[in-house]
C-alpha positions in Angstrom: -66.8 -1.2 101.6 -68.4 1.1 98.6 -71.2 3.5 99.5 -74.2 2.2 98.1 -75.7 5.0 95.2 -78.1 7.6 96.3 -81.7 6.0 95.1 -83.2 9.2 92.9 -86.4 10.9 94.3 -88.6 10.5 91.5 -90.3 7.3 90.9 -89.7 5.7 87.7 -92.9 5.5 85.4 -93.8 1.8 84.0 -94.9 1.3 80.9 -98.2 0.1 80.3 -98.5 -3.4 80.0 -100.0 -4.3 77.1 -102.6 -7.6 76.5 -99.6 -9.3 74.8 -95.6 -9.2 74.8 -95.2 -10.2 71.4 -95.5 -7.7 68.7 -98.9 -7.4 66.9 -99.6 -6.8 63.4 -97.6 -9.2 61.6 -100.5 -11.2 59.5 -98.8 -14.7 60.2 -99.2 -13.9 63.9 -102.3 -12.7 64.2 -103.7 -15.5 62.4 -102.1 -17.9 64.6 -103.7 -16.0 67.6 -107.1 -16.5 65.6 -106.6 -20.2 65.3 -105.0 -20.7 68.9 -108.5 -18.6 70.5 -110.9 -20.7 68.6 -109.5 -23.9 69.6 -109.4 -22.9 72.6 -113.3 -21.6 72.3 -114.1 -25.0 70.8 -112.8 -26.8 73.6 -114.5 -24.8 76.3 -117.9 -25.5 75.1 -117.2 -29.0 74.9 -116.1 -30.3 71.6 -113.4 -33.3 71.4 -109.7 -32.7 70.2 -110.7 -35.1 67.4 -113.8 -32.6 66.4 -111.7 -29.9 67.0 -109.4 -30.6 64.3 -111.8 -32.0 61.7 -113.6 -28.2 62.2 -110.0 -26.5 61.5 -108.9 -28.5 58.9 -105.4 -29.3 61.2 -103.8 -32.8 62.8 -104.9 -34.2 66.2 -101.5 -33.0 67.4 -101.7 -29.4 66.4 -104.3 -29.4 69.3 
């Protein structure tokens, strides 16, 4: 049998998690986030799927 290592003494920090894995600041993603929090906003309050994507301009699938 191998000796297990010695665990070191110091606790490992952790990064911060941050509100999103994905890389911020490309413009193409962070209009995609826009579009996929107002749907969602839309929806909440009570509008159909069909209103939905009359008000973004997009298919009935893209919701």
């Amino acid at each position: 049998m191998r000796p297990t290592p010695a665990q070191p003494e110091e606790p490992q920090e952790e990064a911060e998690p941050t509100a999103s894995p994905r890389p911020t600041g490309h413009r193409f993603a962070e209009r995609t986030r826009a579009k996929h929090a107002t749907r969602h906003a839309l929806l909440a309050v009570g509008h159909s799927k069909r209103s939905v994507a009359r008000q973004l301009g997009t298919t009935l699938n893209t919701i």
